[in-house]
C-alpha positions in Angstrom: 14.1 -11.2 3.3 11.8 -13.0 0.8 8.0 -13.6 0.8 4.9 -11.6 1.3 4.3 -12.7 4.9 7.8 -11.7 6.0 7.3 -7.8 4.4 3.4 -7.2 5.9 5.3 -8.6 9.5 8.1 -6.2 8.5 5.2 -3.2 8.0 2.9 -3.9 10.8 6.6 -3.9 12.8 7.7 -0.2 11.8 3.8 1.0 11.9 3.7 0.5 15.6 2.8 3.8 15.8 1.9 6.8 13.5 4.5 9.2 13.6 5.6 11.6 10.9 9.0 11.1 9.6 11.0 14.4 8.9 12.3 14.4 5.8 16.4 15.7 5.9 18.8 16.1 3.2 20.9 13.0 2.6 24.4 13.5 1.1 26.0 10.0 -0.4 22.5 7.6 -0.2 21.7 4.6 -1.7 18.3 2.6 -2.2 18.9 -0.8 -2.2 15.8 -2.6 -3.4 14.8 -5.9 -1.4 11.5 -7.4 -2.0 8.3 -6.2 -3.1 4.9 -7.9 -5.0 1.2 -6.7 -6.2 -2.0 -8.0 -6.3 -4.9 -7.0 -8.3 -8.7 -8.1 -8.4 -11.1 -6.7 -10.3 -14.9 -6.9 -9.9 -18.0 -5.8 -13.0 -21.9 -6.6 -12.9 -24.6 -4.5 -13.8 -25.8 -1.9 -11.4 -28.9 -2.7 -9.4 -29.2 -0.4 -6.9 -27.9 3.3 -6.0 -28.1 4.7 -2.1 -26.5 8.2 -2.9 -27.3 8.5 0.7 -25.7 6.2 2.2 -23.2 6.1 -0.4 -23.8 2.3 -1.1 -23.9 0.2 -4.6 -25.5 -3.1 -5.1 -24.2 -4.7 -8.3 -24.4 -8.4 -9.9 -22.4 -10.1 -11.6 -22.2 -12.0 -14.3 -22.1 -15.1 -12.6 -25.4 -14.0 -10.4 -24.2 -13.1 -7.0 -24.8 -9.6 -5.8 -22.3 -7.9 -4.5 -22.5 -4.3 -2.0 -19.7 -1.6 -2.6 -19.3 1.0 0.2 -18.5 4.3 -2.1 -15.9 6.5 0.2 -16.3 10.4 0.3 -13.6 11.3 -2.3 -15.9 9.5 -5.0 -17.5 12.4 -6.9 -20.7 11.9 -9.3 -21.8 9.0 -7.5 -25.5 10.4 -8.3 -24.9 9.7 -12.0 -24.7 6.3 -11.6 -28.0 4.4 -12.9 -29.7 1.0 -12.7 -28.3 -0.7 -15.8 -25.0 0.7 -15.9 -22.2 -1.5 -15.9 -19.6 -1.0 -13.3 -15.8 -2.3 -13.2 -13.6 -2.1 -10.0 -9.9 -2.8 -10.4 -7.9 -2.9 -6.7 -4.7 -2.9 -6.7 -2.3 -3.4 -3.5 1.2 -3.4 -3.8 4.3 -3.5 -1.2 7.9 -2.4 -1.7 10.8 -2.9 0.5 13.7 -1.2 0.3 17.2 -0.7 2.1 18.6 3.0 2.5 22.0 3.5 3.0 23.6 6.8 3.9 25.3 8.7 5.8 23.2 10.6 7.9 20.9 8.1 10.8 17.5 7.9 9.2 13.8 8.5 10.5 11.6 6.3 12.1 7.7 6.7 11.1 4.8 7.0 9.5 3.9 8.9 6.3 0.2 9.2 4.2 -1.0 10.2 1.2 -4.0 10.1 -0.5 -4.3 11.4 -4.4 -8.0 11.7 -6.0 -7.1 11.4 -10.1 -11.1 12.1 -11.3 -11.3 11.0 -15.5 -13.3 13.4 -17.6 -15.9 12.1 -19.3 -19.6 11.0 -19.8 -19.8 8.6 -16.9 -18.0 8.5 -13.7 -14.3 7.3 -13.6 -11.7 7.8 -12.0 -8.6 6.3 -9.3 -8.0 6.5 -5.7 -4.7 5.9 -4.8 -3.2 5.8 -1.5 0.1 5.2 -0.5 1.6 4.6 3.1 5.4 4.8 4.0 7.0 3.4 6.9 10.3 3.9 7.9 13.0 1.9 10.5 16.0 1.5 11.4 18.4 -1.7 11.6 19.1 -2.1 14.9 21.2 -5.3 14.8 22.4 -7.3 12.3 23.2 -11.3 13.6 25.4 -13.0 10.8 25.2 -16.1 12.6 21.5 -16.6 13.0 20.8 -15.0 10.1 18.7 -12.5 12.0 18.0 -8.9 11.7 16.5 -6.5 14.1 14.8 -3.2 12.7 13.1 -0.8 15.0 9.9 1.0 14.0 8.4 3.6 15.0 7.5 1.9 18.7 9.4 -1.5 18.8 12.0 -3.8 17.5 11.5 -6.8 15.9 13.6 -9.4 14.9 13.4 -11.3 11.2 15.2 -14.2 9.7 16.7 -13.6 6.6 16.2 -16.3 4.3 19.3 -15.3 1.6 22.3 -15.2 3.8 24.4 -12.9 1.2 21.9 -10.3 1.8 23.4 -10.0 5.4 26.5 -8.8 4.0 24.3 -5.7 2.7 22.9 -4.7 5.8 24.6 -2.8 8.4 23.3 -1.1 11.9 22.0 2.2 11.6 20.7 1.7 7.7 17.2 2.7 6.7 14.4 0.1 6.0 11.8 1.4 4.0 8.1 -0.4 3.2 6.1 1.5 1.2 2.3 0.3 0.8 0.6 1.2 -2.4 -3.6 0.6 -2.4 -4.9 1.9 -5.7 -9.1 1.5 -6.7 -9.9 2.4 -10.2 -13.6 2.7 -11.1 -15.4 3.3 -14.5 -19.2 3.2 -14.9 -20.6 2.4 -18.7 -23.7 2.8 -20.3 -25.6 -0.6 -21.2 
């Protein structure tokens, strides 16, 4: 199971619905890691204007272009945030894939988290990180094809496995878990 497209099919698969997974006591499991990959972007300019009401930022860059940042709720000190200051964005998303084998049939669902990590300092800074986990189940495992069926939390789908020996892995009734991490870090300087 290689590739980026193949593991955001994979997630959008087990996400079929938002359900909470229970979380039981495994005795005798093992994480088998799969596939996984990041991307980050970042974004500066200089500050020029603040809607503390509508909780919007105008910035521009350096190469000109103004660009409009929706600020979400958990952002505190967004009203210290002045015309001139320089603000830096840094996204990060990230996706990891992994294969859990055990002993005990494991959940199907959805879990969310979301974790506010406010810096101290002078200006604003700070992270927003949230994290989703989904969890299937393999539901068939075709050798021949090279296919693999994994039910989520409303529906099975069925991939193609691009490295055969991973097929030899995989066995009906093991875990599949893709957890998605989106992580914004801000930090506002003075000019």
């Amino acid at each position: 199971m290689n590739g980026k497209p193949m593991v955001w099919t994979l997630a959008f698969a087990l996400a079929g619905g938002i359900v909470v997974a229970t979380s039981t006591a495994r005795s005798e499991v093992t994480v088998i890691p799969v596939t996984g990959a990041e991307v980050s972007s970042e974004i500066s300019g200089t500050v020029e204007i603040v809607n503390v009401e509508r909780r919007m930022l105008t910035i521009k860059t350096p190469d000109g272009r103004f660009q409009v940042i929706n600020v979400p709720e958990q952002v505190g000190r967004l009203d210290e945030i002045k015309i001139g200051n320089k603000l830096t964005i840094t996204e990060t998303e990230a996706v990891l894939v992994d294969l859990v084998k055990g002993s005990e049939e494991p959940a199907v669902g959805t879990t969310q988290e979301t974790v506010v990590d406010r810096e101290s300092g002078a200006k604003p800074a700070g992270t927003i990180t949230d994290t989703m986990t989904l969890y299937g189940r393999i539901a068939a495992v075709d050798k021949a094809n090279r296919k693999v069926s994994v039910q989520g939390a409303q529906e099975t789908v069925d991939f193609t496995v691009n490295d055969p020996a991973l097929l030899d892995e995989l066995a009906v009734g093991d875990g599949v878990v893709a957890t998605f991490i989106r992580s914004v870090k801000g930090k506002v300087e003075i000019r």
